[in-house]
C-alpha positions as a Markdown table, in Angstrom:
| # | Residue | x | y | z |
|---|---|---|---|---|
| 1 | Unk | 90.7 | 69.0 | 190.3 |
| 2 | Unk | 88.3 | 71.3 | 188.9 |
| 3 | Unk | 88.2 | 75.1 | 190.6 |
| 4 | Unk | 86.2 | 75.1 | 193.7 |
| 5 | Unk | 83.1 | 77.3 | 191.8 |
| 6 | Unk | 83.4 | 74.9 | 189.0 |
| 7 | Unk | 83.0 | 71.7 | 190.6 |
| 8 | Unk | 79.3 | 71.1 | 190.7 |
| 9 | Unk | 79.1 | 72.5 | 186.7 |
| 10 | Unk | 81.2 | 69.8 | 185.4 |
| 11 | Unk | 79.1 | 66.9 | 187.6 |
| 12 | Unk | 76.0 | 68.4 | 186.3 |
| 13 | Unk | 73.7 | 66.2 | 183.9 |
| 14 | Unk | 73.7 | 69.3 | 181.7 |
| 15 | Unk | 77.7 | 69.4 | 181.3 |
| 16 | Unk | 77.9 | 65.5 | 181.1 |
| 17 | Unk | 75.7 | 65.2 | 178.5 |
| 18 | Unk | 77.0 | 68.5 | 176.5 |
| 19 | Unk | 80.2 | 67.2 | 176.4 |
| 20 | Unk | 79.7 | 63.8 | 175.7 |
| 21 | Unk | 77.4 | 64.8 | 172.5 |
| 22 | Unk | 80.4 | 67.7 | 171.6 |
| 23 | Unk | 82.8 | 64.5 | 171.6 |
| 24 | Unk | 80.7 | 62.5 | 169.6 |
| 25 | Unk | 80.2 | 65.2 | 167.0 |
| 26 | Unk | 83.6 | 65.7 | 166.7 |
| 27 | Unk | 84.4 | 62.0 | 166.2 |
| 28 | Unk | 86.5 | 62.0 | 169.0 |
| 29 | Unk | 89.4 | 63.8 | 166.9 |
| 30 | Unk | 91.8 | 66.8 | 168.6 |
| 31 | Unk | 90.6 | 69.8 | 167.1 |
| 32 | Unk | 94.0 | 70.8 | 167.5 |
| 33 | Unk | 96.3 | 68.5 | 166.1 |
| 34 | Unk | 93.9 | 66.4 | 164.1 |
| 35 | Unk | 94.8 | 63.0 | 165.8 |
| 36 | Unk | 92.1 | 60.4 | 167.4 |
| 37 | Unk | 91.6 | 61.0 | 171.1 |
| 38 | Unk | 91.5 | 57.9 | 173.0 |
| 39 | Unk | 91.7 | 60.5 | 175.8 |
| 40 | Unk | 90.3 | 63.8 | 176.0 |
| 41 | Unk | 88.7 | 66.9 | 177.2 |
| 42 | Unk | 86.0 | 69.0 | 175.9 |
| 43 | Unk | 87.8 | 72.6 | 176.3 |
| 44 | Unk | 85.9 | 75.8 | 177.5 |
| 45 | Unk | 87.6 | 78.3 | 174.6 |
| 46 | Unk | 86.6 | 81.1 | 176.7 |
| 47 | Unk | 87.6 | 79.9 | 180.3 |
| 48 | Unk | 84.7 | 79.3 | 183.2 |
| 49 | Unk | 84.5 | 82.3 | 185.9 |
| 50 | Unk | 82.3 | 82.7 | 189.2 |
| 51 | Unk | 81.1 | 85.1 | 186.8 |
| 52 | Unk | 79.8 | 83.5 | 183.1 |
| 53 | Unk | 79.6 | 80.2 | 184.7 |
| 54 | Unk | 75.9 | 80.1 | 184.9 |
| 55 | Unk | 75.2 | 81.8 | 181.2 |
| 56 | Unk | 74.2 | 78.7 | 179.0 |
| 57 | Unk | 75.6 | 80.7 | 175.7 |
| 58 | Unk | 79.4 | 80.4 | 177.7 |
| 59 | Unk | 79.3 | 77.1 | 180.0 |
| 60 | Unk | 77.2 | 75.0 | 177.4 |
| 61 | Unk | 76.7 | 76.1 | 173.6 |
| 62 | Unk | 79.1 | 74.5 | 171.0 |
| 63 | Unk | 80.2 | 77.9 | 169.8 |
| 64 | Unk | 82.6 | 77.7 | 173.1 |
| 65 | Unk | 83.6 | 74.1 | 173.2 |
| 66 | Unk | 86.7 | 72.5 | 171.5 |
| 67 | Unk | 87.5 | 69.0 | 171.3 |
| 68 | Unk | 91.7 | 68.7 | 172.7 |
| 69 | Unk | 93.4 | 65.3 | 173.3 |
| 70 | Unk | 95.0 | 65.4 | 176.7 |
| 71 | Unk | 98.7 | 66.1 | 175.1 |
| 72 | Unk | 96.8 | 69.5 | 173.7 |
| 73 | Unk | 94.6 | 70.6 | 176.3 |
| 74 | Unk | 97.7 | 70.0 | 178.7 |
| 75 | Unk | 99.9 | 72.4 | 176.3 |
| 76 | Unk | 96.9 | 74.9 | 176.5 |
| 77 | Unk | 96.8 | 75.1 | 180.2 |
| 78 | Unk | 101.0 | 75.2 | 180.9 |
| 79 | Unk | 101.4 | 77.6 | 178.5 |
| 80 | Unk | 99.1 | 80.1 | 179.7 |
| 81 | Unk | 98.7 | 79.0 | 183.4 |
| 82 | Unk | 101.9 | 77.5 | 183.8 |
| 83 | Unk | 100.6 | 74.3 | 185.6 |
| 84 | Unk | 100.3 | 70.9 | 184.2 |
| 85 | Unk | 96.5 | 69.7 | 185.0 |
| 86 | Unk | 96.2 | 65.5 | 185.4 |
| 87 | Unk | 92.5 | 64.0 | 184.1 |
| 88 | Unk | 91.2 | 60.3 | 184.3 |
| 89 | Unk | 90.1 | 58.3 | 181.3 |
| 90 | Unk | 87.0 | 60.3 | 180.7 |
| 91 | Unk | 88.7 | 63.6 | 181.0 |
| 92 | Unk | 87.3 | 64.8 | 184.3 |
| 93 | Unk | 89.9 | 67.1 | 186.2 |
| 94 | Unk | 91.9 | 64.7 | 189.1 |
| 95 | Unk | 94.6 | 67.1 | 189.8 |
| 96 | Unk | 96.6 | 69.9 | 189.3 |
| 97 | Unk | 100.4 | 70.8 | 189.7 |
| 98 | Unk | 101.6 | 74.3 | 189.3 |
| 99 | Unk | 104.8 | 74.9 | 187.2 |
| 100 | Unk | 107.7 | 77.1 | 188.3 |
| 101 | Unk | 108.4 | 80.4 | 186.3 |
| 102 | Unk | 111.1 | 79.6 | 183.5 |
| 103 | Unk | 114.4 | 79.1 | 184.6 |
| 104 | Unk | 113.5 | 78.1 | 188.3 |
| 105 | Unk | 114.1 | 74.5 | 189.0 |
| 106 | Unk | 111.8 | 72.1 | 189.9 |
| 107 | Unk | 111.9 | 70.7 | 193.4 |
| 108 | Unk | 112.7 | 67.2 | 194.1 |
């Protein structure tokens, strides 16, 4: 799920219709590794804080925005965050799972 300060900005008409017309302009293709995205997520290149979440020119203009498939946006978040994040067909946010360190095994 989204971050607790985020959750109303990404069920906001402003963010819905942002990201749907950033998808469209990118004809639905990963920015990343160039393939069609049946699924997807329109990235925030500079993450979302309590802090720049209500300046337009960070949360909504295009300059911040990338187009990832779900494979890409998922490799984006594990390698910096180390969690895996879980999304629904139109790329909302329905879960997240945190990753252990390297060489710590997963639990059961």
């Amino acid at each position: 799920m989204a971050r607790d300060f985020a959750k109303t900005f990404y069920n906001s008409a402003a963010w819905i219709k942002t990201s749907k017309a950033y998808a469209a302009s990118r004809l639905y293709i990963c920015e990343r590794c160039g393939r069609p995205a049946k699924k997807y997520v329109v990235h925030h290149k500079k993450y979302l804080t309590p802090q720049n979440i209500n300046d337009p020119y960070v949360a909504l203009s295009w300059d911040n925005l990338q187009l990832l498939c779900l494979d890409c946006h998922n490799n984006e978040h594990n390698t910096k965050n180390k969690r895996k994040i879980f999304f629904d067909s139109s790329g909302q946010v329905v879960g997240v799972q945190d990753l252990p360190p390297k060489g710590v095994p997963k639990a059961p």
